[in-house]
C-alpha positions as CSV (number, residue, x, y, z in Angstrom):
1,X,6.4,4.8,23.7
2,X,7.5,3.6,20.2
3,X,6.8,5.8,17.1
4,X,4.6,3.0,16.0
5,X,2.3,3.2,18.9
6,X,2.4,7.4,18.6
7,X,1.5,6.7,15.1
8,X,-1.5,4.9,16.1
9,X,-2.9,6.8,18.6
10,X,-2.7,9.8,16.3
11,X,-4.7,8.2,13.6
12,X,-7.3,6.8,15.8
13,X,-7.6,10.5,17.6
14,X,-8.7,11.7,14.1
15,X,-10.8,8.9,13.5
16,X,-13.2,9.1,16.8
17,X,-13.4,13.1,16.3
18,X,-16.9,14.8,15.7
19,X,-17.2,14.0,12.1
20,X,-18.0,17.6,10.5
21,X,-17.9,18.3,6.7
22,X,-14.0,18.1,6.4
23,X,-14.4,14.3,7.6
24,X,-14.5,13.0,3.8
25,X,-11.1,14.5,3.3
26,X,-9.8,13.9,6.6
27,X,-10.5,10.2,6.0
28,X,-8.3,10.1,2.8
29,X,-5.3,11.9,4.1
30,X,-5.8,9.1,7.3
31,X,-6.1,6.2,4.7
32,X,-3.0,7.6,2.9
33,X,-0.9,8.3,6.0
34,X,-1.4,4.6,7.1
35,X,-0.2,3.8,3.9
36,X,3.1,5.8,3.9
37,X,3.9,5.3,7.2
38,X,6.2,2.0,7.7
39,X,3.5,-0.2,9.8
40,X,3.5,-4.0,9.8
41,X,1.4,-5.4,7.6
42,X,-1.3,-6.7,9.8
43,X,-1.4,-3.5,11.7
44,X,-2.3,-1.6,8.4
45,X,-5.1,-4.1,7.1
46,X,-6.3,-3.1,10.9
47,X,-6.3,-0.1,10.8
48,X,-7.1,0.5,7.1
49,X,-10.3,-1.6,8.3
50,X,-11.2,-0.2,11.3
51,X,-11.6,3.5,9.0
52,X,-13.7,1.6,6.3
53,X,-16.3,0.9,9.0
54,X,-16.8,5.1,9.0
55,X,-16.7,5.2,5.3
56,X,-20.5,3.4,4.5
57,X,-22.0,6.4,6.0
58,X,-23.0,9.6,5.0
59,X,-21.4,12.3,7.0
60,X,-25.4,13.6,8.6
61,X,-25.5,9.5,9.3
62,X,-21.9,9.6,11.5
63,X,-23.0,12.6,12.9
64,X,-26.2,10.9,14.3
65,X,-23.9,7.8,15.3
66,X,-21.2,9.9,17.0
67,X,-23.8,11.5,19.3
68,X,-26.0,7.8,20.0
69,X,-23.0,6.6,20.7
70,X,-20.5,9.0,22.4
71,X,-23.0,11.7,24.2
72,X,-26.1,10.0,25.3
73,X,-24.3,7.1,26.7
74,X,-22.1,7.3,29.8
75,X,-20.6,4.3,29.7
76,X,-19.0,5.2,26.1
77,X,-19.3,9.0,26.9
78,X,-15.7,10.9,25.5
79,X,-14.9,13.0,28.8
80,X,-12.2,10.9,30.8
81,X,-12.9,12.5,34.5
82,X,-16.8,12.6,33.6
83,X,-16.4,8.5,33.3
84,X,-13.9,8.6,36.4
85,X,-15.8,11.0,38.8
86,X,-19.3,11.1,37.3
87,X,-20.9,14.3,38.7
88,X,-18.7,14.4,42.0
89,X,-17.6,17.9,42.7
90,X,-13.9,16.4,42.8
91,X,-14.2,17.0,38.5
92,X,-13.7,20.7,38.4
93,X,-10.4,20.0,40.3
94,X,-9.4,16.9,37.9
95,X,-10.2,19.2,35.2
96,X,-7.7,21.8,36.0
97,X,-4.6,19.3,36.9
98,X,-5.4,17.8,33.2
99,X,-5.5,21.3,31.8
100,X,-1.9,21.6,33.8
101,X,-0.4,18.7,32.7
102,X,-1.3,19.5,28.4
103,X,0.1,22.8,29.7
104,X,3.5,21.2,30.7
105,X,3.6,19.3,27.5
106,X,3.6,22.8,25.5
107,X,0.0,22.8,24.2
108,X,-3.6,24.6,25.0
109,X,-7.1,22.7,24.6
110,X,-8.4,23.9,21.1
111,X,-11.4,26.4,21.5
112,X,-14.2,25.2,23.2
113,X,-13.1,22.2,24.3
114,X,-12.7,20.5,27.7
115,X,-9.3,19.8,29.0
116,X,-10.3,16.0,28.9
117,X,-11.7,15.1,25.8
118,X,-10.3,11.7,24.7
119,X,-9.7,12.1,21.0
120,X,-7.3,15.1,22.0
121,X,-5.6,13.3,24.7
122,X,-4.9,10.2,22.4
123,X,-3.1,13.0,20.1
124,X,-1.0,14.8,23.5
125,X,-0.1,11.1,24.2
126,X,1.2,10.8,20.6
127,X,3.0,13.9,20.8
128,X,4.7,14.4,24.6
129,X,8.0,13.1,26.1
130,X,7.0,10.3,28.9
131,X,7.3,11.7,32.3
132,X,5.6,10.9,35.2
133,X,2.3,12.8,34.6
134,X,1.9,11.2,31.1
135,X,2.5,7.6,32.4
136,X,-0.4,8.0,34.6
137,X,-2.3,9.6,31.7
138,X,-1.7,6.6,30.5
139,X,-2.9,4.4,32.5
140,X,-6.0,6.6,32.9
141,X,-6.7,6.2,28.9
142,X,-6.0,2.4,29.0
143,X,-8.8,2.0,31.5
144,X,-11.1,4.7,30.2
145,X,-10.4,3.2,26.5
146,X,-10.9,-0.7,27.5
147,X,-14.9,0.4,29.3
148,X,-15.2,2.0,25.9
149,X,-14.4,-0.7,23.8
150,X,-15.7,-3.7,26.1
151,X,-19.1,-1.4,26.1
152,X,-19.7,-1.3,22.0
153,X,-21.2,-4.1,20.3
154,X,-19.6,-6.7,18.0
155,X,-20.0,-4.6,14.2
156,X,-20.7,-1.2,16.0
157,X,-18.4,1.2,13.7
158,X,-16.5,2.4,16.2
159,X,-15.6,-0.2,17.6
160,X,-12.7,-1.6,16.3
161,X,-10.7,1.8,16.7
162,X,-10.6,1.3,20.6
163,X,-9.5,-2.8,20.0
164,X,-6.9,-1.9,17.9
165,X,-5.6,0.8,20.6
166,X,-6.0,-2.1,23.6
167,X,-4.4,-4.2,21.5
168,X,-1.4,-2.8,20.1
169,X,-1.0,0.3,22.2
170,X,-2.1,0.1,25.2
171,X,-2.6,-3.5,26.4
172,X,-4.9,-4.9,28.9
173,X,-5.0,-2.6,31.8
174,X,-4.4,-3.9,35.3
175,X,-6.6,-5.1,37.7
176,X,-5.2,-2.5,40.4
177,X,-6.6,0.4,37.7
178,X,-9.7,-0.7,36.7
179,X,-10.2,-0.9,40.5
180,X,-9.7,2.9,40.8
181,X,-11.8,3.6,38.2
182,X,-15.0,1.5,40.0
183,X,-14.1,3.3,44.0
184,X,-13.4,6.5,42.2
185,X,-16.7,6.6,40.0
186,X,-19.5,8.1,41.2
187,X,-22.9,7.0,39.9
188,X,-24.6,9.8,37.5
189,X,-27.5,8.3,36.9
190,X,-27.7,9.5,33.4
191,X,-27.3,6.4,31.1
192,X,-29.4,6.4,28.0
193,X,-30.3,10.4,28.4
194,X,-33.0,11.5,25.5
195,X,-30.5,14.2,24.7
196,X,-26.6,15.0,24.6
197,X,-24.9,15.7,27.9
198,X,-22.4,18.3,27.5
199,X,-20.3,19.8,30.3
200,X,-19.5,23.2,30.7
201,X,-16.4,24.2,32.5
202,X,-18.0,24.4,36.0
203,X,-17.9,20.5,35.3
204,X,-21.7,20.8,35.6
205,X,-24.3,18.8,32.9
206,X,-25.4,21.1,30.3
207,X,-28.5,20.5,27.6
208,X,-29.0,23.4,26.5
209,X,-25.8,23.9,24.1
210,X,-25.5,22.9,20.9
211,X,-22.8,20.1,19.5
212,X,-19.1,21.6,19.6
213,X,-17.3,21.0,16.5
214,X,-14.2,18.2,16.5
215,X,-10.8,20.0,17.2
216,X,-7.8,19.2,18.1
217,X,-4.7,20.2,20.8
218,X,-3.2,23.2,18.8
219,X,-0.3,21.9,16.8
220,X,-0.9,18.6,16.7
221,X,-0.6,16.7,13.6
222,X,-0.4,13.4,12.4
Protein backbone atom coordinates (compact mmCIF):
# COMPACT_ATOMS: atom_id res chain seq x y z
CA UNK A 1 0.00 0.00 0.00
CA UNK A 2 1.25 3.44 -1.19
CA UNK A 3 1.73 6.34 1.40
CA UNK A 4 -0.99 8.03 -0.50
CA UNK A 5 -3.57 5.44 0.18
CA UNK A 6 -2.12 5.25 4.16
CA UNK A 7 -2.68 8.85 4.07
CA UNK A 8 -6.16 8.55 3.19
CA UNK A 9 -7.26 5.96 5.29
CA UNK A 10 -5.80 7.80 8.26
CA UNK A 11 -7.75 10.94 7.61
CA UNK A 12 -10.95 9.34 6.87
CA UNK A 13 -10.48 7.09 10.32
CA UNK A 14 -10.52 10.52 12.06
CA UNK A 15 -13.28 11.75 10.15
CA UNK A 16 -16.02 8.81 10.91
CA UNK A 17 -14.88 8.81 14.73
CA UNK A 18 -17.57 9.70 17.53
CA UNK A 19 -17.46 13.37 17.17
CA UNK A 20 -16.91 14.58 20.89
CA UNK A 21 -15.99 18.19 21.83
CA UNK A 22 -12.30 17.97 20.44
CA UNK A 23 -14.01 17.33 16.82
CA UNK A 24 -13.89 21.28 15.99
CA UNK A 25 -10.19 21.13 16.41
CA UNK A 26 -9.67 17.82 15.15
CA UNK A 27 -11.34 18.93 11.87
CA UNK A 28 -8.75 21.79 11.36
CA UNK A 29 -5.63 19.90 12.00
CA UNK A 30 -7.53 17.25 9.25
CA UNK A 31 -8.21 20.20 6.78
CA UNK A 32 -4.62 21.33 7.31
CA UNK A 33 -2.90 17.96 7.09
CA UNK A 34 -4.73 17.34 3.62
CA UNK A 35 -3.30 20.44 2.70
CA UNK A 36 0.37 19.81 3.56
CA UNK A 37 0.49 16.55 2.53
CA UNK A 38 1.51 16.12 -1.29
CA UNK A 39 -1.99 14.72 -2.71
CA UNK A 40 -3.15 15.15 -6.28
CA UNK A 41 -5.17 17.80 -6.74
CA UNK A 42 -8.50 16.10 -7.31
CA UNK A 43 -7.87 13.83 -4.42
CA UNK A 44 -7.59 17.03 -2.09
CA UNK A 45 -10.84 18.98 -3.41
CA UNK A 46 -12.24 15.23 -2.36
CA UNK A 47 -11.35 14.92 0.46
CA UNK A 48 -11.24 18.63 1.56
CA UNK A 49 -15.15 18.18 0.48
CA UNK A 50 -16.06 15.12 1.90
CA UNK A 51 -14.96 16.94 5.65
CA UNK A 52 -16.98 20.11 4.78
CA UNK A 53 -20.13 17.88 4.68
CA UNK A 54 -19.32 17.45 8.89
CA UNK A 55 -18.63 21.06 9.19
CA UNK A 56 -22.53 22.61 8.73
CA UNK A 57 -23.35 20.87 11.98
CA UNK A 58 -23.08 21.63 15.42
CA UNK A 59 -21.15 19.10 17.31
CA UNK A 60 -24.73 17.89 19.61
CA UNK A 61 -26.19 17.72 15.76
CA UNK A 62 -23.20 15.07 14.50
CA UNK A 63 -23.52 13.47 17.58
CA UNK A 64 -27.19 12.75 16.93
CA UNK A 65 -26.20 11.89 13.17
CA UNK A 66 -23.32 9.56 14.21
CA UNK A 67 -25.63 7.47 16.33
CA UNK A 68 -28.94 7.48 13.45
CA UNK A 69 -26.58 6.58 11.31
CA UNK A 70 -23.74 4.28 12.68
CA UNK A 71 -25.63 2.50 15.93
CA UNK A 72 -29.22 2.00 15.20
CA UNK A 73 -28.65 0.76 11.77
CA UNK A 74 -26.98 -2.61 11.01
CA UNK A 75 -26.46 -2.34 7.64
CA UNK A 76 -24.14 0.92 8.37
CA UNK A 77 -23.40 -0.28 11.95
CA UNK A 78 -19.20 0.31 12.64
CA UNK A 79 -18.34 -3.22 14.17
CA UNK A 80 -16.73 -5.30 11.20
CA UNK A 81 -17.54 -9.10 12.65
CA UNK A 82 -20.99 -7.67 13.98
CA UNK A 83 -21.86 -6.93 10.01
CA UNK A 84 -20.03 -10.29 9.06
CA UNK A 85 -21.46 -12.71 11.76
CA UNK A 86 -24.41 -10.80 13.14
CA UNK A 87 -25.24 -12.39 16.49
CA UNK A 88 -23.65 -15.91 15.67
CA UNK A 89 -21.62 -17.21 18.59
CA UNK A 90 -18.65 -17.57 15.97
CA UNK A 91 -18.09 -13.36 16.93
CA UNK A 92 -16.42 -13.81 20.25
CA UNK A 93 -13.86 -16.06 18.47
CA UNK A 94 -13.46 -13.46 15.37
CA UNK A 95 -13.08 -10.91 18.02
CA UNK A 96 -10.13 -12.37 19.66
CA UNK A 97 -8.09 -13.32 16.16
CA UNK A 98 -8.68 -9.39 15.37
CA UNK A 99 -7.47 -8.43 18.82
CA UNK A 100 -4.38 -10.98 17.79
CA UNK A 101 -3.69 -9.64 14.60
CA UNK A 102 -3.56 -5.50 16.05
CA UNK A 103 -1.48 -7.35 18.57
CA UNK A 104 1.13 -8.53 15.91
CA UNK A 105 1.11 -5.20 14.37
CA UNK A 106 2.50 -3.68 17.82
CA UNK A 107 -0.65 -1.86 19.07
CA UNK A 108 -3.61 -2.48 21.77
CA UNK A 109 -7.39 -1.36 21.16
CA UNK A 110 -7.65 2.11 22.95
CA UNK A 111 -9.80 1.81 26.27
CA UNK A 112 -13.08 0.68 25.91
CA UNK A 113 -13.12 -0.20 22.66
CA UNK A 114 -13.77 -3.39 20.66
CA UNK A 115 -11.07 -5.05 18.75
CA UNK A 116 -13.16 -4.30 15.56
CA UNK A 117 -14.28 -1.02 15.34
CA UNK A 118 -13.76 0.38 11.82
CA UNK A 119 -12.44 3.87 12.28
CA UNK A 120 -9.42 2.18 14.28
CA UNK A 121 -8.86 -0.51 11.77
CA UNK A 122 -8.71 2.11 8.87
CA UNK A 123 -5.84 3.77 11.03
CA UNK A 124 -3.92 -0.05 11.82
CA UNK A 125 -4.30 -0.38 8.06
CA UNK A 126 -2.56 2.99 7.54
CA UNK A 127 0.09 2.17 9.94
CA UNK A 128 1.14 -1.81 9.63
CA UNK A 129 3.63 -3.56 7.21
CA UNK A 130 1.41 -5.85 4.59
CA UNK A 131 1.50 -9.43 5.56
CA UNK A 132 -0.81 -11.91 5.17
CA UNK A 133 -3.25 -11.13 8.05
CA UNK A 134 -3.50 -7.47 6.88
CA UNK A 135 -4.23 -8.44 3.24
CA UNK A 136 -7.14 -10.19 4.40
CA UNK A 137 -8.07 -7.28 6.70
CA UNK A 138 -8.16 -5.83 3.75
CA UNK A 139 -10.32 -7.39 1.89
CA UNK A 140 -12.56 -7.64 4.94
CA UNK A 141 -12.75 -3.58 5.15
CA UNK A 142 -13.22 -3.31 1.29
CA UNK A 143 -16.45 -5.35 1.61
CA UNK A 144 -17.54 -4.12 5.00
CA UNK A 145 -16.77 -0.35 3.63
CA UNK A 146 -18.53 -0.84 0.07
CA UNK A 147 -22.30 -2.18 2.23
CA UNK A 148 -21.49 1.00 4.13
CA UNK A 149 -21.24 3.34 1.44
CA UNK A 150 -23.75 1.56 -1.09
CA UNK A 151 -26.24 1.78 2.13
CA UNK A 152 -26.07 5.84 2.75
CA UNK A 153 -28.04 8.04 0.65
CA UNK A 154 -26.99 10.40 -2.15
CA UNK A 155 -26.13 13.95 0.33
CA UNK A 156 -25.98 11.85 3.57
CA UNK A 157 -22.73 13.54 5.33
CA UNK A 158 -20.96 10.70 5.63
CA UNK A 159 -21.22 9.55 2.79
CA UNK A 160 -18.65 10.53 0.62
CA UNK A 161 -15.79 9.49 3.21
CA UNK A 162 -16.50 5.71 2.38
CA UNK A 163 -16.68 6.64 -1.74
CA UNK A 164 -13.54 8.26 -1.60
CA UNK A 165 -12.03 5.10 0.28
CA UNK A 166 -13.72 2.58 -2.50
CA UNK A 167 -12.47 4.73 -4.85
CA UNK A 168 -9.06 5.55 -4.35
CA UNK A 169 -8.12 2.97 -1.74
CA UNK A 170 -9.62 0.21 -1.81
CA UNK A 171 -11.46 -0.48 -5.11
CA UNK A 172 -14.43 -2.46 -5.96
CA UNK A 173 -14.24 -5.59 -3.98
CA UNK A 174 -14.65 -8.93 -5.65
CA UNK A 175 -17.51 -10.84 -6.26
CA UNK A 176 -15.86 -13.96 -4.41
CA UNK A 177 -15.87 -11.51 -1.11
CA UNK A 178 -18.89 -10.00 -1.05
CA UNK A 179 -20.04 -13.61 -1.40
CA UNK A 180 -18.47 -14.44 2.03
CA UNK A 181 -19.85 -11.73 3.52
CA UNK A 182 -23.72 -12.85 2.43
CA UNK A 183 -23.06 -17.09 3.54
CA UNK A 184 -21.10 -15.82 6.46
CA UNK A 185 -23.77 -13.25 7.82
CA UNK A 186 -26.13 -14.25 10.07
CA UNK A 187 -29.49 -12.40 10.17
CA UNK A 188 -29.83 -10.18 13.52
CA UNK A 189 -32.89 -8.97 13.12
CA UNK A 190 -32.12 -5.65 14.58
CA UNK A 191 -32.43 -3.11 11.67
CA UNK A 192 -33.80 0.20 12.63
CA UNK A 193 -33.53 -0.58 16.69
CA UNK A 194 -35.26 2.48 18.77
CA UNK A 195 -31.91 2.65 20.58
CA UNK A 196 -28.07 2.16 20.07
CA UNK A 197 -26.78 -1.37 20.00
CA UNK A 198 -23.54 -1.63 21.67
CA UNK A 199 -21.60 -4.87 22.16
CA UNK A 200 -19.87 -5.82 25.12
CA UNK A 201 -16.93 -8.07 24.97
CA UNK A 202 -18.93 -11.36 25.33
CA UNK A 203 -19.99 -10.17 21.71
CA UNK A 204 -23.48 -10.05 23.13
CA UNK A 205 -26.07 -6.84 22.35
CA UNK A 206 -26.02 -4.38 25.05
CA UNK A 207 -28.67 -1.20 25.64
CA UNK A 208 -28.10 -0.43 28.67
CA UNK A 209 -24.56 1.37 28.34
CA UNK A 210 -24.00 4.66 27.48
CA UNK A 211 -22.15 6.00 24.10
CA UNK A 212 -18.22 5.22 24.38
CA UNK A 213 -16.22 8.15 23.46
CA UNK A 214 -14.14 8.11 19.82
CA UNK A 215 -10.45 6.75 20.39
CA UNK A 216 -8.10 5.57 18.63
CA UNK A 217 -5.27 2.33 18.29
CA UNK A 218 -2.66 3.81 20.86
CA UNK A 219 -0.02 5.53 18.88
CA UNK A 220 -1.56 6.14 15.93
CA UNK A 221 -1.30 9.39 14.33
CA UNK A 222 -1.92 10.91 11.23
Amino acid sequence: MNEEKRFILAAVARMIGYPDHCFPDERNGILMAIQEWPLGDDLKQGLSLALSQLCGNTVMELQELYVTTFDMKEDTGLYLTAMELGDSRDRGAALILLKNIIADAGFTPAYGELADYIPALYELLAVSNDNVHIKALERRLSVATKKIADYLPDGHPYKSCFSILINDVFGEPTAEDIEKLTHTREAADIEDLPYPVLYGMDGMARGDISMPSMNFCNGMEV
